[in-house]
N, C-alpha and C positions, 0 to 999 in steps of 0.2 A: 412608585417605588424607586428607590435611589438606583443610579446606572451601575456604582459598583455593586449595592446588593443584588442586583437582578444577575449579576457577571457570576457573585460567587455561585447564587443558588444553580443558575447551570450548570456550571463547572462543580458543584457538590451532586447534582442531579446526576451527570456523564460519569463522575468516579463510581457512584454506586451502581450504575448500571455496570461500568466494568468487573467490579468486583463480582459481583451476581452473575453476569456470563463466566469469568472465572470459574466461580463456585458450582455454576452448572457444568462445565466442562469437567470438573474433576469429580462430580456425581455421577452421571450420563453416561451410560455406553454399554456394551454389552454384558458386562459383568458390574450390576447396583451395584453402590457404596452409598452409604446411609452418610450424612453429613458428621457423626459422630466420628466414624471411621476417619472420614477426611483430616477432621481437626486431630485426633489423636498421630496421625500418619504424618502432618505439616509439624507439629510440634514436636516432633522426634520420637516418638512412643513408635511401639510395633503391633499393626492392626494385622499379620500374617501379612497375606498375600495383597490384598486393598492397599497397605505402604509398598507393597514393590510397584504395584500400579499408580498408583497417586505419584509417587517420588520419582520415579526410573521412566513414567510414559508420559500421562498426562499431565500432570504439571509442567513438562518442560514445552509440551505441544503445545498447550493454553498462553504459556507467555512468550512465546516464537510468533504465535496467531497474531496476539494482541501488537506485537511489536511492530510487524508485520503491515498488521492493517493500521496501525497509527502511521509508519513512515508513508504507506500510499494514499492513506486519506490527505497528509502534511502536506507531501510533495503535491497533489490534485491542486488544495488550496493554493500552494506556493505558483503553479503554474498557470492557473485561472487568472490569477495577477497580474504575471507577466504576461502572457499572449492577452489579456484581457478576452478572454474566450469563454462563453460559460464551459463548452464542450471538449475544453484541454484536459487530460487526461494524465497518469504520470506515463500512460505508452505511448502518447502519440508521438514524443522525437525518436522512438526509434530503440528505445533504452531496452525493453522488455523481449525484443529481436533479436540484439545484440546479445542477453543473456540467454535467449534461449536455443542462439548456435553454438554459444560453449558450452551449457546443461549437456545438448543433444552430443555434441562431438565427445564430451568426456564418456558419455554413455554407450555409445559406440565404442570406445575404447576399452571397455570397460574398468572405468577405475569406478571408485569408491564415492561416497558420501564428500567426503573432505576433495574431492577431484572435482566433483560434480561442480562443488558450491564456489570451489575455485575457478574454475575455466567458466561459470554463468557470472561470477562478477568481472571478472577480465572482459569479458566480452563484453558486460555492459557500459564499462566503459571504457571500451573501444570504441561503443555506437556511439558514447557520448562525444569523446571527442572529435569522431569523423562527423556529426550534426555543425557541430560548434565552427570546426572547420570549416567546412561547406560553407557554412551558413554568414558566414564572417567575411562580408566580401569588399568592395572602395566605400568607407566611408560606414565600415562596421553593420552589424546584423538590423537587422527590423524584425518588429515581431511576424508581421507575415512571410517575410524569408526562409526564419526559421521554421516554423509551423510548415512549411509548404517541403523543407530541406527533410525535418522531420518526419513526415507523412512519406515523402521517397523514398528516406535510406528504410524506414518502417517494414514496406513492402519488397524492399530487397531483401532484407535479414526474412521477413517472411516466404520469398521463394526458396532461400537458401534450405530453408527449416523444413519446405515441403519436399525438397530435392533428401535430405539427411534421410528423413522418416520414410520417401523411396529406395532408399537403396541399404535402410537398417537392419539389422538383422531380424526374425522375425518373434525371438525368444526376447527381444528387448523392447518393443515396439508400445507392448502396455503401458510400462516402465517413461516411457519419452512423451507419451500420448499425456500422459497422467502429468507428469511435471508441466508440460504446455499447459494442460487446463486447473493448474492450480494442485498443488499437495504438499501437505503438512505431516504427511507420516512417515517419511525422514529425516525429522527435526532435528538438530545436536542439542547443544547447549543454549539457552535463550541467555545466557549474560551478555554478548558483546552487541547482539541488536539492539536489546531493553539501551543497553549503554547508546548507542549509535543513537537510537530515538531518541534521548535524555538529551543528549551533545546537539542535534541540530535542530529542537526545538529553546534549545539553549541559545542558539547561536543566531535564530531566524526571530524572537520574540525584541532582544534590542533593536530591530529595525521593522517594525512594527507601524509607529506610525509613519514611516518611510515610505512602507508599502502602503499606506492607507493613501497616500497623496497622489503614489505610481498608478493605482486604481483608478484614476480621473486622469489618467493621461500621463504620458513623459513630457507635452510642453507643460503643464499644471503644474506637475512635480518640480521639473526643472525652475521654472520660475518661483518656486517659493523654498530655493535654494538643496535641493536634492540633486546628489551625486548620480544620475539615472547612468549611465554606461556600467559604472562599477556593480550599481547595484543591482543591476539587471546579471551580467555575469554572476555575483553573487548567487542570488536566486536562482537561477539555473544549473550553477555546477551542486548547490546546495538542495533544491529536488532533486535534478541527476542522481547524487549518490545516495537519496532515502531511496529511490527507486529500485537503484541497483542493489542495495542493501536488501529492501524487500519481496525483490524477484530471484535473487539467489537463494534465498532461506524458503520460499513460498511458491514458488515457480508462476504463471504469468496470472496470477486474480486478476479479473478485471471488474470495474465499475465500483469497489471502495472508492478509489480516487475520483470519482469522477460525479459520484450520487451525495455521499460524505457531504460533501461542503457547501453542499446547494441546500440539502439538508436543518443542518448548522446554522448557514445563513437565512432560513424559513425560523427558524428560531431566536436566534443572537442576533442577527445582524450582521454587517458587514464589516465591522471594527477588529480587525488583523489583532489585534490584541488578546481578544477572546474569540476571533476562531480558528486562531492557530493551534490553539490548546484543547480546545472543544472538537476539532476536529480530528484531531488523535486520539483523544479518548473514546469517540464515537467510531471511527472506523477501526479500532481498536476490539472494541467491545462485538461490532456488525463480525467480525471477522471470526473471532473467537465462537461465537454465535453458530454461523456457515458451520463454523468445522465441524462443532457438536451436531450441528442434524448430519450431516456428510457423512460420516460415522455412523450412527444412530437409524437414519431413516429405512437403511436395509440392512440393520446389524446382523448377520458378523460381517458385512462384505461396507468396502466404505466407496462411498462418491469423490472425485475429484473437487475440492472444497470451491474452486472457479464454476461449476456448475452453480451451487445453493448461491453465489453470490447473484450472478446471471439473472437468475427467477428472481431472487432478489430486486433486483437493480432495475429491471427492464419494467416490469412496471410500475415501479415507483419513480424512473426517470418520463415513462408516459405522465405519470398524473401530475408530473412538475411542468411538463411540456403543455397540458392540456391549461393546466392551471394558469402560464405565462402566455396564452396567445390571447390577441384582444377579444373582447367580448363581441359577436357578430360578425365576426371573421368569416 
């Protein structure tokens, strides 16, 4: 089979899975909605109360999900790259700490929704640019500097966070507890993520086979004429902000980023081309997925969507771990 037919039929394979998680999202939950309702409710008609739910709830949670988990499965990929680490994550510099001492602080204050998601990306990057800082020393960054600079400021922003949820008050503490471990049911509007996702797989797909070269090294790259300094800051402030992007909207999921694209690449392969794309659409979909059992598994009462990720993740990154060690080990 030709390399580009095998490209689309994934990439045709990934879209309909999204849509299908979609479609079960705006089904699923504690009050049925028969797929008829759905569609009568999406195309403007009025199915009573099922369009106040479709239009006003889950519709806009389903596509904040998907957005969500496409920017942390992207960034996962994007940063797998650059540290050349199968185990790079989008939290491991620190990003997801950063947002979630300004979630926590705003919440302590108590502002609003629009406060919340504002002081969690402020602060994400802030982490970003104290890493980058750090990290940028004679003779500019390495990938182990950074990963290493990373991994510190990581476990600062995480005492900080242990220090807030000590001395929180105690009528808000669910509230903080819940956004740490992931939650989607203060979603706003999903236009300017969906957009954000759109813009930096827009922006990360022309350097493509760039990244395919940086994957075999910075001297490799280098020598067969890649820009590696620019492009490495690239790549890095370009995951940074999908991250921050989708830890303010989603609070800290872990393991999209990190299973996604190992995932992806058991399937597609390694060609940056098609797993940048495929791996949006799949941590996209995985996400969306999480939310609807999160919801569901003890309706009325919902789970923190970073939980269902977790069960998720853990043993499917076992069976990837079992899968890659040599045989007789």
């Amino acid at each position: 089979m030709p390399t580009r037919r095998r490209a689309l039929l994934i990439l045709a394979a990934l879209t309909s899975l999204a849509l299908l998680s979609i479609a079960m999202a705006l089904t699923v939950g504690s009050l049925g909605i028969s797929p008829g309702e759905v569609w009568l409710s999406l195309s403007g008609g009025d199915a009573g109360m099922a369009s106040e739910v479709v239009r006003g709830l889950r519709l806009p949670r389903a596509l904040t999900g998907f957005a969500c988990g496409g920017l942390l499965a992207l960034s996962g990929a994007l940063l797998q790259v650059l540290l050349r680490n199968p185990l790079a994550d989008p939290y491991v510099l620190g990003i997801s700490g950063g947002a979630g001492i300004g979630a926590l602080l705003a919440m302590i204050l108590g502002l609003g929704v629009a406060g919340i998601n504002g002081l969690a990306f402020v602060g994400a990057l802030a982490a970003m640019l104290l890493v980058f800082g750090l990290a940028n020393g004679e003779g500019g960054w390495t990938q182990s500097r950074l990963l290493l600079t990373g991994v510190i400021v990581a476990a600062g922003c995480g005492a900080v966070v242990a220090l807030m949820l000590a001395v929180a008050p105690d009528d808000r503490l669910r509230g903080m507890l819940f956004w740490l471990m992931g939650d989607l049911s203060q979603t706003g509007e999903p236009g300017l993520v969906l957009l954000l996702l759109l813009l930096i797989l827009l922006l990360a797909l022309p350097f493509a086979r760039e990244l395919n070269l940086l994957a075999r090294g910075a001297d490799v790259a280098q020598a067969l004429g890649v820009a590696v300094r620019p492009l490495r800051r690239g790549v890095y402030f370009v995951a940074s902000l999908a991250t921050a992007a989708a830890v303010t909207h989603a609070g800290a999921v872990g393991f999209v980023g990190l299973i996604v694209p190992h995932l992806v690449r058991l399937a597609a392969g390694n060609d940056q081309r098609l797993l940048l794309p495929a791996s949006a659409l799949a941590g996209g979909s995985l996400l969306v997925i999480a939310d609807t059992l999160a919801r569901t598994v003890l309706a009325p009462r919902q789970l923190p969507v970073g939980v269902l990720t977790a069960l998720i993740g853990v043993p499917v990154f076992l069976f990837l771990l079992a899968r890659a060690s040599p045989r007789g080990a």
